[in-house]
N, C-alpha and C positions, 0 to 999 in steps of 0.2 A: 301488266296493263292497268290502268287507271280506272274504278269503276267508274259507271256514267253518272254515277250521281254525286260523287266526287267532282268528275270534269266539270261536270255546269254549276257546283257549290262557288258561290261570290269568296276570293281571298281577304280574311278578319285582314289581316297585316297591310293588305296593298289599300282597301277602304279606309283602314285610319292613317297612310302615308297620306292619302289623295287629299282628306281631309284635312289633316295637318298643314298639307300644303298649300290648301284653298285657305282657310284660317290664320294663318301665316300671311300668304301674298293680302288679305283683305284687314289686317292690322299696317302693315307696313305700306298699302295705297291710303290706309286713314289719314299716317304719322303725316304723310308727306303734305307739308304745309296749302300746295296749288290743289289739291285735291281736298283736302279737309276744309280749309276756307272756301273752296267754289262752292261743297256741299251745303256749308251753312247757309253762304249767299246767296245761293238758287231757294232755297226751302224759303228764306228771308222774304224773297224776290216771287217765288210763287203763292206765298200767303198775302203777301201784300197783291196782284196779279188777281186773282181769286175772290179778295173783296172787292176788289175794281169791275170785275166781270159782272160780280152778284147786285153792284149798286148800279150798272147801268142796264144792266136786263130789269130789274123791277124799276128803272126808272121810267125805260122803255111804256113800261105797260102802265105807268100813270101819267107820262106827257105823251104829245101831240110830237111827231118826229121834227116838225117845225118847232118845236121849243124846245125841244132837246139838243137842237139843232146848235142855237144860238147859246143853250150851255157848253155844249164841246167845245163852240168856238172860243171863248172867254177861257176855258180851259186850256186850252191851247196856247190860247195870249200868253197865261199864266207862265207856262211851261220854256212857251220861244224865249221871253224878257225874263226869265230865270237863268238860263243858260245864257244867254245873249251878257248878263251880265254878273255871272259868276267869272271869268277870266281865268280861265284854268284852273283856279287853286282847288276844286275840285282833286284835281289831278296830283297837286303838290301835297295836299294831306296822303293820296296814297304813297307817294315816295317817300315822304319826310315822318309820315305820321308814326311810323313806327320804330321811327331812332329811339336808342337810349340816352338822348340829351333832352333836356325839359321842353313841351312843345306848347308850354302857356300863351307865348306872345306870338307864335304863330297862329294859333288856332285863334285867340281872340282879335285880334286884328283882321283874319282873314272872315271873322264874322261878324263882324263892324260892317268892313270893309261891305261884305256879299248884302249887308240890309240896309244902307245907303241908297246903294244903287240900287238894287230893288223897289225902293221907293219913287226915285227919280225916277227910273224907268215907267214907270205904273203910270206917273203925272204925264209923261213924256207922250206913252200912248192914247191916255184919256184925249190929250189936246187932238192928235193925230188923225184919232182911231173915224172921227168921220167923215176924212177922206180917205182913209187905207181900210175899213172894215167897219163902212155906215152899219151892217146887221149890229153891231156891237155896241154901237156908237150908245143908243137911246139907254142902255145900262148904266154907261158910265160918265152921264151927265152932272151928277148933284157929288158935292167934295167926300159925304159919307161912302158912295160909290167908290171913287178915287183910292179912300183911305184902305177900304175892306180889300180892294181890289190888289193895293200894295202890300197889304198885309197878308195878302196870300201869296203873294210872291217872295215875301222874307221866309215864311214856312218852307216854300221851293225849296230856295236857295241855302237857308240853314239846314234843313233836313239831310239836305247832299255831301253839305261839309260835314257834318255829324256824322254818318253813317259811314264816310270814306277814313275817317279819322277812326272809328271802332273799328272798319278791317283792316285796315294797315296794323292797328294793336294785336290783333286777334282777340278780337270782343263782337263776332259775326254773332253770335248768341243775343247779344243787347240789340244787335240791329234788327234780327226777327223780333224782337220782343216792343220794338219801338213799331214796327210795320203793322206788327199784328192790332197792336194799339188805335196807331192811327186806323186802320181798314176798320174793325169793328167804333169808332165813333162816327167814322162815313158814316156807315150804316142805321147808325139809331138816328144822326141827323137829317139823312132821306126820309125817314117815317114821321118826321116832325116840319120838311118841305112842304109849300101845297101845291098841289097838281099844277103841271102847265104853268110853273111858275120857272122860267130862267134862271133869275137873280138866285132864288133858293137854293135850286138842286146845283150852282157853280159850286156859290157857298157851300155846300156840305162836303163839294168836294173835296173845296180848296183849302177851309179854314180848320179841318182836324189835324193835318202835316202841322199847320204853325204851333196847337196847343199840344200837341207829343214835343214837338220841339223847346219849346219854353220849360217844359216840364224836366226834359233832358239834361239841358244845362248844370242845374242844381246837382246833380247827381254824377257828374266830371270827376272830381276828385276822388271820387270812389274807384271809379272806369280807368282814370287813369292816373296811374301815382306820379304826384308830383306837380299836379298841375295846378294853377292858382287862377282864380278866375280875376280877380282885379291885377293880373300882371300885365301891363302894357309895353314894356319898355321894350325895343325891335331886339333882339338878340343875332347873332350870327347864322344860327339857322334860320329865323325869317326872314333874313335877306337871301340867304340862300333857296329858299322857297318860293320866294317873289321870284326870285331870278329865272327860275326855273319854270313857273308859271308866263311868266313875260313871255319865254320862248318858244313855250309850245303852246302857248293861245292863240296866234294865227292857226295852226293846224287844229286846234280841238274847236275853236269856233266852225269851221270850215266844217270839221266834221260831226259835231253835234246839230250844225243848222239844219239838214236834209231833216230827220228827224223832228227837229222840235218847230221848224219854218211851213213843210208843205201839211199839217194840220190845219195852218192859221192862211196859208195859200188857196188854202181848199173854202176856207170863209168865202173869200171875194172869187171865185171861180165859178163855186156851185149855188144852187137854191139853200136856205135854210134843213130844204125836207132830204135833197140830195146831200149835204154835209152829215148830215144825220147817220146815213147810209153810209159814208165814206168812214165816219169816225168812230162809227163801230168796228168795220171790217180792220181800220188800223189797230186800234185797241186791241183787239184779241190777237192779231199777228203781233203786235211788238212781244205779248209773253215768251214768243218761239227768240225773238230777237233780243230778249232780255240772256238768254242762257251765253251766245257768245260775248255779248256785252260785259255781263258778270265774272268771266274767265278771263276778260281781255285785261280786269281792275284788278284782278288777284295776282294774275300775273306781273303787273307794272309794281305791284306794290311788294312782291318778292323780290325786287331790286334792290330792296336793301342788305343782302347777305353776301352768295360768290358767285363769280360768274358761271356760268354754266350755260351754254351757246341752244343745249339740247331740251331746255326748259320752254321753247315756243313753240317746236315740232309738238312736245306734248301735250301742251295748250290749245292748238289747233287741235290735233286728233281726239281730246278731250270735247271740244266743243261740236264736233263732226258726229259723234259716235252718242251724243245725247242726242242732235239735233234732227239724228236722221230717222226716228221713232215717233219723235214730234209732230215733223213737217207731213208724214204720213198717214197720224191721224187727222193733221188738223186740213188734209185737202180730202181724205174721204166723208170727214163726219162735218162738213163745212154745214150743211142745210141742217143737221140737229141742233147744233150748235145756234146760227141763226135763228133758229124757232123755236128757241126761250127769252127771243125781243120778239117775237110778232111777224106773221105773213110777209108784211109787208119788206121784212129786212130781210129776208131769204129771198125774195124777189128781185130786191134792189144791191145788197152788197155780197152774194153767192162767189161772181163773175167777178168782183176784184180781193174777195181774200184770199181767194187762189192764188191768184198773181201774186198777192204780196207773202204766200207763204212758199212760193219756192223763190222767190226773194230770197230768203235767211240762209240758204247755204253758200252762196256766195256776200252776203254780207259779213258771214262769220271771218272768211279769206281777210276781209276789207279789214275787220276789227281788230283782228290779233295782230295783220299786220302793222298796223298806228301803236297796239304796244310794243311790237319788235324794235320799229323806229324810233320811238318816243325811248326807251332805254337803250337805245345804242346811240341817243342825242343826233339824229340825224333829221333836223328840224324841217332844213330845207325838204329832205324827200315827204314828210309827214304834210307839209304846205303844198306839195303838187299832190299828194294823194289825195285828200281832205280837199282841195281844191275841184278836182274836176269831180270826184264825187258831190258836191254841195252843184255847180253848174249843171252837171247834167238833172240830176234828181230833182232841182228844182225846176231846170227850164222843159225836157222833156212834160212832163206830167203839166204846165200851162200851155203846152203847142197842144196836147192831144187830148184838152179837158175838153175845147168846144166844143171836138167835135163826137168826141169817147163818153163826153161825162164822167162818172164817177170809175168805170173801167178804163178811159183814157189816162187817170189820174194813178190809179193801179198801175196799169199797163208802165208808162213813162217810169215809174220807180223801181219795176224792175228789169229792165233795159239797160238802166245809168247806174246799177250798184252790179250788174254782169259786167259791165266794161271797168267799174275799178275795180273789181275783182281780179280781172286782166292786169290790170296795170300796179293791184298790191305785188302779184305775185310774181311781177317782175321787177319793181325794185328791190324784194327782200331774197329773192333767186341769188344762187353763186354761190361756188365751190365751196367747201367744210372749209376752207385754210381763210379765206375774205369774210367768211360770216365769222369764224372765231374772233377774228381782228377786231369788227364791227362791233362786237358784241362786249368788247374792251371793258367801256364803261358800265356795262350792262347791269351788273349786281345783281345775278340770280341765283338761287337757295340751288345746289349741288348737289346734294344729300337728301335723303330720307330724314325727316328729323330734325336737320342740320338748324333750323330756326325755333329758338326760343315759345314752345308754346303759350 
């Protein structure tokens, strides 16, 4: 018989199997490229996140929620006519950005291209802005206005091409280092704002992105070998990248708008002091909505290796299994959270960040599905998906502003992101043999490893 204190002694042999095998499986989920890139990209995405929180809680408590008001709005502006007129290539730096053919005249073209329009765009809404968003209007009267204004939106827009082009390389380490950048010169620019002042506190927002980005540039050929910054001439791969852009720009418009439109929807719907309240409660829910976002880009941009069908089931349950720890603190600790801006935001936005934080598990559905599409080239389904997601999210939330205010505007968004949740998950449904088919074009990493670190 075995004595007893034998029986209950821990086996040395089976704690350094368990061991080996914990240490093991936690090297070989590092190698694997959608997990290591997501990693960098959330830490990226949460530093950057973190000082967005910290500059608008002490902004909070130096302006009037009416001033602050009328900054988020312009922020927003910033953000919709960034996207509005990036054209996909966002998206095509993930696919293309990390061939082994030179990708000088893509990337410079596509950043020509992105600050062009940026500019136009800025001019376009100054004219507009007061008839579509008099609050805004009286900012951006005088052409210095205009110009700063546009100038924050070339920051947008290059920072996104930047940043999509290092993770397609596997350079997510430069992208924290650019985020952390820009976040701490927010920061020292808020303490040099003065109270109650709009125009300021945009600015600090808006104009640190553009100066990490200008700075970025110079430092390309380092980042990425091979690349020449005066090389203009279109090569085969940027037309191939335009091409590809062209096609999924209806669906990325569609589906980037919800997002980056009902901010600037919420200008002309609510009071300055009720925008204030909304565009907090959004800001800190999009951090929960940045995690499957971030996975949906890692993934599109593993398209460049071998097909492998079972790389989006992973992707989802990847982005499920982060998300669902998240959305749990961020609806019980809703009011601590709020009351590091003031009484008054725990009062006013409690009742819609709720909403918009069980939002995020079916947003996640919505998101990976547009990369499953988007790499199986099935454009058309990516334009009904993106589609009735962009109608409802924006029209819901104007029927139920009047009468909801800033929880009708809550409420409406996540109503219309559970119904194309519904409607991802049946276009991308169906047998293993139709989805392998589907997945033809797909170009997803196989392997552990199997991609070039």
């Amino acid at each position: 018989m075995t004595p007893p204190d034998r029986a209950t002694r821990p086996d040395p042999g089976r704690e350094c199997s368990v061991r080996g095998s914990a240490l093991r499986y936690a090297r070989e989920h590092w190698a694997d490229p959608l997990y290591r890139q997501s990693y960098l990209m959330l830490t990226s995405t949460a530093v950057s996140a973190a000082a967005g929180l910290l500059f608008w809680v002490l902004a909070a408590q130096r302006h009037r929620p009416d001033a602050l008001g009328v900054a988020a709005g312009l922020v927003a502006a910033i953000a919709f006519l960034s996207y509005l007129t990036s054209f996909a290539l966002p998206y095509a730096m993930l696919r293309f950005g990390g061939a082994t053919r030179p990708v000088s005249a893509m990337l410079n073209t596509s950043l020509l291209f992105s600050s062009l329009t940026s500019l136009l765009a800025a001019g376009v809404f100054a004219v507009v802005a007061p008839v579509t968003s008099p609050a805004l209007a009286d900012l951006l009267r005088h052409p210095s206005d205009v110009a700063l204004f546009g100038l924050a939106g070339v920051g947008a827009g290059v920072g996104v091409l930047l940043d999509n082009l290092l993770a397609a390389r596997h350079r997510a380490g430069t992208v924290l280092a650019r985020n952390t950048a820009a976040g701490l010169l927010k920061l020292a620019a808020l303490g040099v704002a003065g109270p109650d002042d709009p125009r300021a506190l945009y600015l600090a927002v808006s104009l640190p992105p553009l100066a990490v980005a200008v700075a970025t540039v110079p430092l390309l050929p380092r980042l990425v070998p091979g690349y020449r910054l005066r090389q203009w001439r279109v090569d085969a791969q940027a037309r191939e990248a335009a091409g590809f852009a062209l096609r999924t720009f209806p669906g990325s418009l569609l589906s980037g708008a919800p997002q980056f439109a009902l901010p600037l929807v919420a200008v002309g719907m609510l009071s300055p002091r009720e925008n204030a309240f909304f565009y907090v409660a959004w800001s800190i829910a999009q951090i929960a909505y940045l995690i499957p976002t971030v996975i949906s880009n890692i993934t599109l941009s593993q398209g460049a290796d071998a097909p492998d069908p079972a790389l989006v089931g992973r992707s989802r349950r990847f982005s499920l299994i982060l998300l669902a720890p998240a959305i749990l603190v961020g609806i019980g600790l809703t009011e601590v959270v709020l009351g590091f801006y003031g009484p008054e935001y725990v009062q006013g936005a409690a009742g819609p960040l709720r909403l918009l934080m069980l939002a995020v598990l079916p947003w996640a559905v919505v998101i990976i599905a547009q990369a499953q599409l988007r790499m199986a080239h099935r454009f058309l389904a990516v334009t009904v998906l993106t589609g009735s997601l962009c109608a409802g999210s924006l029209g819901l939330p104007v029927v139920l502003a009047p009468g909801f205010g800033v929880t009708g505007m809550a409420a409406g968004w996540l109503l219309s992101v559970l119904a194309a949740a519904l409607l991802a998950w049946r276009l991308t449904a169906g047998p293993p043999s139709r989805a392998a088919a589907a997945a033809g074009p797909v170009h997803l990493a196989r392997h552990v490893g199997e991609r070039n670190p």
